[in-house]
N, C-alpha and C positions, 0 to 999 in steps of 0.2 A: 588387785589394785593396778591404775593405769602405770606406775610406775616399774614395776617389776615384768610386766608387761614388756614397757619398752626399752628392760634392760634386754630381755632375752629376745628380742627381733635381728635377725640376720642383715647387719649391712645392706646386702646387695638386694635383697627381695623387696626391700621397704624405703620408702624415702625417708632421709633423716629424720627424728624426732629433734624438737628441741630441747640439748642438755640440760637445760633448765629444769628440767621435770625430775630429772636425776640429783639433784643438787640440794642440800638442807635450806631454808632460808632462818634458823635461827639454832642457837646453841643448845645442842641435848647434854646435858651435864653426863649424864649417867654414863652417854657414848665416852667420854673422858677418862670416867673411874675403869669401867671394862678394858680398854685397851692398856692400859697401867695397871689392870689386874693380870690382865694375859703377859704380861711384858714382866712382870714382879716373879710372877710363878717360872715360866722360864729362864729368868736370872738365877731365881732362887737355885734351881734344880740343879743351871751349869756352876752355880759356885760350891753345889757338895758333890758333886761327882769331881771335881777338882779337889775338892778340900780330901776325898776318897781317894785319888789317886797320889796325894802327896804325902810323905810320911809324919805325922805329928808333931811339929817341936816342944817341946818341954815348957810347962808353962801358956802354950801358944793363948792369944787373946780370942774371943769367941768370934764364930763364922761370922762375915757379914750376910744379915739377912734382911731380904726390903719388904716391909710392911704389905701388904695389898692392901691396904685401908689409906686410903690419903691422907684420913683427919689426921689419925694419930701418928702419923709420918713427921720425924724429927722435921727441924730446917733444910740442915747440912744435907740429912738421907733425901729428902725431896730434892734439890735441888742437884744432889749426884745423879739421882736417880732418872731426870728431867735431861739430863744432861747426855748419857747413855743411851737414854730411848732416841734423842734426833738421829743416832742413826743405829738403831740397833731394833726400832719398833717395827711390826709386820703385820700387814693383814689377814685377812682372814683366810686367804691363799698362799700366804706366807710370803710375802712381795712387799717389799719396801714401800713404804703409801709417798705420793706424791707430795712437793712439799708442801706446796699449798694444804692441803692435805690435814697433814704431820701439822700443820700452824692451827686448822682450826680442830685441830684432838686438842693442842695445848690450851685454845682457847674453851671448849670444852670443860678442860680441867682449874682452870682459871673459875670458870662458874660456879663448878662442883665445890671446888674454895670453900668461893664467898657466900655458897647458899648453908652449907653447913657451918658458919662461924668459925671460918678461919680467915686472917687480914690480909696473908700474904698478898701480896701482889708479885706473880710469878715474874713479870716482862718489869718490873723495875727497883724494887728491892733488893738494895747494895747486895743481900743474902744470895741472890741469885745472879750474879755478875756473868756466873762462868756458864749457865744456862744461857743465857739471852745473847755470850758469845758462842756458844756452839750452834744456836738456832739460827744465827745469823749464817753461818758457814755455811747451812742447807737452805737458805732462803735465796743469797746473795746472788745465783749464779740463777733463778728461774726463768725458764723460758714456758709459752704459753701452752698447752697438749693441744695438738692437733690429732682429728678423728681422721680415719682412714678416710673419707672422703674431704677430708680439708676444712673441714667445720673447728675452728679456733674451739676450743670447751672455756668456758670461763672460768672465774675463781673459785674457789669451794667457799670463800672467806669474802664475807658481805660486809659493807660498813653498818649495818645495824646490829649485826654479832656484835660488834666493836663496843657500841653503846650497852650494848646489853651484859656484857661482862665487864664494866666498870673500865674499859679503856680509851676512852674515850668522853670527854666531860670535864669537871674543876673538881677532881674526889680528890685529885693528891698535885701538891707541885709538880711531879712526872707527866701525871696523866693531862695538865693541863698544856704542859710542853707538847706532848703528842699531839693532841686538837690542835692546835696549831699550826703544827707542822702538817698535819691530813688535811686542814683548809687551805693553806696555803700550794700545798701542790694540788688539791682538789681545782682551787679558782683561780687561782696565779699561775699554775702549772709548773709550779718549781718540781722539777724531776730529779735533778742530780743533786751531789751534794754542796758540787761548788755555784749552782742554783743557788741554794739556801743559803751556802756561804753569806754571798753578795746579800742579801735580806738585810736590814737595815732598819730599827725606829722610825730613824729622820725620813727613810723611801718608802713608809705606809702613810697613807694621807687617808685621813678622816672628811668625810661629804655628807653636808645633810642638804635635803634637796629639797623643797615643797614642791606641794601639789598643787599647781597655778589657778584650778578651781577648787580647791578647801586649804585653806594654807595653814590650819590645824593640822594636817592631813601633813606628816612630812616623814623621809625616812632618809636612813641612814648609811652608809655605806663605807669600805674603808677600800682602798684603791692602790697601784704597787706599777710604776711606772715599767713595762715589760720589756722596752726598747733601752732601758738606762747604758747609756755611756755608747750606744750604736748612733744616735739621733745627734747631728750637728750643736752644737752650740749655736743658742742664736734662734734654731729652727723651731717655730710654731709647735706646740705640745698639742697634739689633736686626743677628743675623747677615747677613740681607737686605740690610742697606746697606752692604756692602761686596763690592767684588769681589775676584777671586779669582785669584793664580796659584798654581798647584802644581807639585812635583817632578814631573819624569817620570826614575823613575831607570831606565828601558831605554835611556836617551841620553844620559847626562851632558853630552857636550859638547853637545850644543841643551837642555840642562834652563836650565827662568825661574831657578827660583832660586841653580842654581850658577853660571849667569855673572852674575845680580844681585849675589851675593857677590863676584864675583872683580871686577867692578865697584866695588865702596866697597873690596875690599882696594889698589884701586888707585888710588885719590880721598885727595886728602891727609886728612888727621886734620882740619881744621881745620873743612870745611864739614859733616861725617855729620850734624850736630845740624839744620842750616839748614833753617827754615820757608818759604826763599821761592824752593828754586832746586833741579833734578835732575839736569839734563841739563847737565855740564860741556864745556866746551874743553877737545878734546884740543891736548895740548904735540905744537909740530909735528915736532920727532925724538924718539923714544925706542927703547930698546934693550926687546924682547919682555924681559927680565928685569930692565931698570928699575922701582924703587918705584913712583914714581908716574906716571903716565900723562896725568894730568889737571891743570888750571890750575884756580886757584878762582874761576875767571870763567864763568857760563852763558854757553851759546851761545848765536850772536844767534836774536832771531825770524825773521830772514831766513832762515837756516841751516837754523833748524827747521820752518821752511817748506818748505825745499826737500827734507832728510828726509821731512817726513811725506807729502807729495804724492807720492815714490818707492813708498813704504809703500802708501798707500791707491787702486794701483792694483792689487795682489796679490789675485789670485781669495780664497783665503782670509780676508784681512781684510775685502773687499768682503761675502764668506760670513756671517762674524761680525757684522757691521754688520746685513743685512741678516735675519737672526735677530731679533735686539737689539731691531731696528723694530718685527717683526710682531710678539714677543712684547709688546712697552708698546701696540702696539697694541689687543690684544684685554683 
């Protein structure tokens, strides 16, 4: 196969290949369960050659031992277990996998989930608080791999993985937070946290536009003024300063602006007007046909820290960003 091929070519003899060829473009479940099996078995093994080496106390409570089966994997055990592997998991050379990496095993396992009927949601169920801060610790600090000849390698972690394991969409108050916040640094380019901060109800503005020759023909757009508070008062608002999401109506369920909408239709009444807050608290039960979904408390900066660092390891946002640059660039 072409790929294996051009793992094994010598740098120097060959002109780069593109690492794309190298790269998954969608979630192998299974790749998930195997490395959480390899990762269970050698836990297992160092916790009885430990339990062997120490002398028995009276009474003592049973070895801990982790499942290799995900299904039947407690909560608590998964989520220890989730939590140990961010930095304890190894490939198949026995080498720390990168983080990007390490994010789409998790994603991976996320799949393996939901296809065998289990609900968890690893990346936002409270159960899983202290996973989703460990993963951040190994996410937070990435920087891009560069091949020996200076070829940037992209993400391992596609936005269509995203949609494809349920993270991405209106499945849960969470996961609607997250779209969100991926469009928003997608087309707004909110990158940082106190980016996002600054986000705003009252600074998203709603545009419908026709089409001057079919004027049934109209669409939609929601818009985030990009220069706020740099631009003079007084001074002319040009269409340049402001970015930009659009309908995509070949997709409804991934279209910015119809889960935007289904977003405030599920935001209490109270806050739509507020000048100083976007990104709510989701209520931690709700029924998918519950009113509202949302508390009128911003989520903390911590939280959206740890969102947006998910976010901003996605080949495609990295893509977008990376555009963004070269063009203020020139």
């Amino acid at each position: 196969a072409q790929t294996v091929q051009v793992a094994e070519v010598e740098p120097q003899s060959q002109p780069q290949p593109s690492p794309e060829l190298l790269l998954p473009n969608s979630l192998k479940p299974e790749e998930g369960l195997e490395v959480w099996k390899n990762w269970a078995q050698t836990k297992n093994a160092e916790l009885e050659k430990d339990a062997q080496n120490r002398l028995a106390p009276i009474g003592r409570r049973q070895l801990l031992r982790f499942q290799e089966d995900l299904i039947s994997s407690a909560v608590a055990e998964l989520n220890y277990g989730l939590c140990l592997m961010t930095r304890e998991a190894r490939n198949g050379e026995g080498e720390p996998y990168d983080p990007d990496v390490l994010y789409y095993i998790f994603l991976c396992i996320q799949k393996y989930l939901f296809e065998n009927g289990r609900v968890d949601d690893i990346f936002s169920d409270l159960y899983y608080v202290r996973f989703t801060e460990w993963l951040h610790e190994v996410l937070k600090d990435i920087q891009p791999r560069v091949t020996p000849l200076g070829y940037v390698l992209p993400s391992h972690v596609t936005e269509e993985m995203l949609w494809e394991c349920k993270q991405l969409g209106a499945h849960s108050p969470s996961t609607l937070l997250t779209t969100l916040m991926f469009f928003n640094t997608k087309y707004f380019l909110l990158k940082t946290v106190d980016q996002h901060m600054k986000l705003a109800f009252s600074k998203v503005l709603r545009q419908t536009k026709k089409n001057p020759s079919n004027p049934k023909d109209k669409s939609t757009s929601i818009r985030y003024l990009k220069a706020l508070g740099i631009h003079q008062t007084g001074q002319k608002v040009t269409d340049d300063m402001y970015a930009e999401q659009t309908e995509n109506p070949e997709n409804p369920l991934r279209c910015p602006i119809k889960l935007y909408d289904f977003y405030l239709f599920k935001c209490p009444q109270s806050v739509k007007g507020r000048n100083d807050t976007f990104y709510l608290t989701p209520e931690p039960v709700v029924a998918p046909n519950s009113p509202i979904w949302y508390s009128v408390q911003p989520i903390s900066r911590e939280q959206m820290g740890q969102m947006l660092t998910r976010i901003l390891v996605i080949r495609e946002i990295q893509e977008a960003i990376a555009v963004a640059n070269a063009s203020t660039m020139h």
